[in-house]
C-alpha distance (Angstrom), angle and dihedral (degrees) to the residues before:
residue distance angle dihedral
X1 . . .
X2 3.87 . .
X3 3.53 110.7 .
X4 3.65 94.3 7.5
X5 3.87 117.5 140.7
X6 4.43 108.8 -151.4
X7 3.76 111.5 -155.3
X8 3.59 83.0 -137.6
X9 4.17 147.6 -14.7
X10 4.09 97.7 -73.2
X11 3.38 87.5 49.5
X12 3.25 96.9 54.6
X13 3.55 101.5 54.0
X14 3.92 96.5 33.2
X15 3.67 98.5 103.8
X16 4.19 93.7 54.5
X17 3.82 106.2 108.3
X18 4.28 138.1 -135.2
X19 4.16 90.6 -88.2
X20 3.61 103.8 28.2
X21 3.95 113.9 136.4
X22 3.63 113.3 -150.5
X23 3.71 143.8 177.1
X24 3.47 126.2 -115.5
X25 3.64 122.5 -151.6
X26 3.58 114.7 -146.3
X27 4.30 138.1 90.9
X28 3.62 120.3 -139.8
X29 3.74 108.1 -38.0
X30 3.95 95.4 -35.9
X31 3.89 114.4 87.4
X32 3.81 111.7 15.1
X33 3.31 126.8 133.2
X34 3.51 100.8 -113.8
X35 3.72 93.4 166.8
X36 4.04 93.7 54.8
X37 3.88 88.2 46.9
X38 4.07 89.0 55.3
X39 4.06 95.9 47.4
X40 4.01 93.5 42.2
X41 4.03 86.0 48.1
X42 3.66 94.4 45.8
X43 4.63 87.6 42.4
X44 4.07 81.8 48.6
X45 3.08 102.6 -143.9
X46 4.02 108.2 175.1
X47 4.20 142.4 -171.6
X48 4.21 84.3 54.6
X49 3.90 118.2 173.6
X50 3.42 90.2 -139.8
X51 4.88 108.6 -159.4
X52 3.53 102.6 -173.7
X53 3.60 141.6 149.6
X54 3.99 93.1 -121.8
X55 4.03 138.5 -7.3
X56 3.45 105.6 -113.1
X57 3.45 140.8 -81.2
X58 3.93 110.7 -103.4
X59 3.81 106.5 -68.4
X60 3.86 97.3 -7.3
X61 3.64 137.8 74.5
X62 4.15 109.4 14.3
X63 4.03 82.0 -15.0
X64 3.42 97.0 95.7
X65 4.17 94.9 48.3
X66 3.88 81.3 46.8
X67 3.65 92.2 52.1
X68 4.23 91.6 49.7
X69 3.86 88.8 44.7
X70 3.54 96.3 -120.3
X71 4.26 100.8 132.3
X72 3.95 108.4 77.8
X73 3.94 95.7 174.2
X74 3.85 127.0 23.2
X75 3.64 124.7 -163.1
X76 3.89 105.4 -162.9
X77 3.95 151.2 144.1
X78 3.23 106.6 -137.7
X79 4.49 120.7 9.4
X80 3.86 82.3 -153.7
X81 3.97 121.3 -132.4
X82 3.98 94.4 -110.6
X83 4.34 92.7 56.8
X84 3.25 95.5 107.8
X85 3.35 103.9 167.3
X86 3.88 95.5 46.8
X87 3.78 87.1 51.7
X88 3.90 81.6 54.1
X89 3.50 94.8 53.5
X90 3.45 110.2 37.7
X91 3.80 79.5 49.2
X92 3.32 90.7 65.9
X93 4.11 103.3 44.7
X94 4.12 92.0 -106.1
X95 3.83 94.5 108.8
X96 3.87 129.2 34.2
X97 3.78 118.7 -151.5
X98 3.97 128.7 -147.1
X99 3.47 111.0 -161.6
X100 3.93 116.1 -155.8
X101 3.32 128.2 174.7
X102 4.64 110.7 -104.0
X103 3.74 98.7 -115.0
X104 3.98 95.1 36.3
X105 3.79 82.5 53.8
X106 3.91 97.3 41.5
X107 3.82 80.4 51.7
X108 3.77 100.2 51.9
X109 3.87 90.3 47.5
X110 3.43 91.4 58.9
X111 3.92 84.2 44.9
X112 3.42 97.0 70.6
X113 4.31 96.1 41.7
X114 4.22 81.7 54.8
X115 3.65 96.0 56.6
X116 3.80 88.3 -118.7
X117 3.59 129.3 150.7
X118 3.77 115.9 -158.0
X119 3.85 138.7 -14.6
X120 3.76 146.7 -166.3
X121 3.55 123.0 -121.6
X122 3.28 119.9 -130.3
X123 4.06 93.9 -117.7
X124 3.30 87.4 61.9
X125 3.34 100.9 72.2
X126 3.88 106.0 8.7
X127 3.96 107.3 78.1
X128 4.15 80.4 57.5
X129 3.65 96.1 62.8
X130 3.80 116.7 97.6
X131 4.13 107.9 -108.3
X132 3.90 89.3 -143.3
X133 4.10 93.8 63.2
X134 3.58 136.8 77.4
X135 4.11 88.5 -147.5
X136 3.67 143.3 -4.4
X137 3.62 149.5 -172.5
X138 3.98 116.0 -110.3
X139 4.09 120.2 -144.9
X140 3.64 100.3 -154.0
X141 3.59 133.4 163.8
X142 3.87 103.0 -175.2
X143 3.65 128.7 32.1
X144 3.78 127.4 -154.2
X145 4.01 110.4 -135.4
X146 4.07 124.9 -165.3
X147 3.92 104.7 -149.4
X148 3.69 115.3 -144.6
X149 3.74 120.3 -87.9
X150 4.26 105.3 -122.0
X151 3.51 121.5 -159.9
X152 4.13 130.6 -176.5
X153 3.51 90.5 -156.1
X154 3.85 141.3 13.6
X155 3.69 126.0 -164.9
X156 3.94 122.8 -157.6
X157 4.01 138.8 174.8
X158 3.34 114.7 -98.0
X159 3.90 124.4 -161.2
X160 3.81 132.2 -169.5
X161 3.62 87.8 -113.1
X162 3.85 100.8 62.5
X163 3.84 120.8 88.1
């Protein structure tokens, strides 16, 4: 949809598919795109991967897609204490939560825009360098790999003031 003008918020989000997963912009309370989450809860569009910062905050945010059963999966940071109907639903076995950590998932995001496959976090291999040196050479026989995070779709808020 790059490049596309909608004539208005269903039509913008009237091509996204049962299944899709999709980002959503937003941090806290401050940034989501509220408007997006309405029209793709009214078009009811269900079995969303859901990769977002938090889950919610009662009716608002993802709330209100949690509340109509429409996420399956969530990939998130933080569920938040005030989703209450993701703490519902998970609750009951009809969503399944990954928890990753906010700047291995800001990372893996920007993974997948890059074209890369994998990386190491830096806590892997950080606590075993020696404090004393500037640089050293790691012996390991296993590495731990963050995949990218995909996404069909990714929704963001948009205000008049943005070019």
């Amino acid at each position: 949809m790059k490049g596309k003008i909608c004539a208005n918020l269903d039509a913008a989000v009237a091509d996204i598919p049962d299944g899709a997963q999709i980002m959503f912009g937003g941090f806290g309370g401050a940034g989501f795109p509220n408007n997006l989450i309405q029209a793709l809860a009214r078009k009811g569009t269900k079995n969303i991967t859901a990769i977002s910062n938090n889950c919610g905050t009662r009716e608002g945010e993802l709330g209100l897609m949690f509340k109509n059963n429409q996420i399956r999966h969530v990939i998130a940071s933080f569920p938040g204490p005030h989703a209450n109907y993701f703490h519902e639903r998970f609750a009951a076995k009809e969503v399944t939560l990954e928890l990753v950590p906010q700047g291995i998932c800001a990372s893996a995001c920007v993974l997948r825009v890059l074209a890369c496959r994998a990386f190491t976090p830096p806590w892997v291999w950080a606590p075993k360098l020696p404090m004393a040196k500037k640089s050293a050479s790691l012996k390991v026989s296993a590495v731990y790999l963050e995949l990218p995070i995909h996404a069909d779709y990714a929704l963001i808020k948009r205000t008049r003031r943005m070019n």
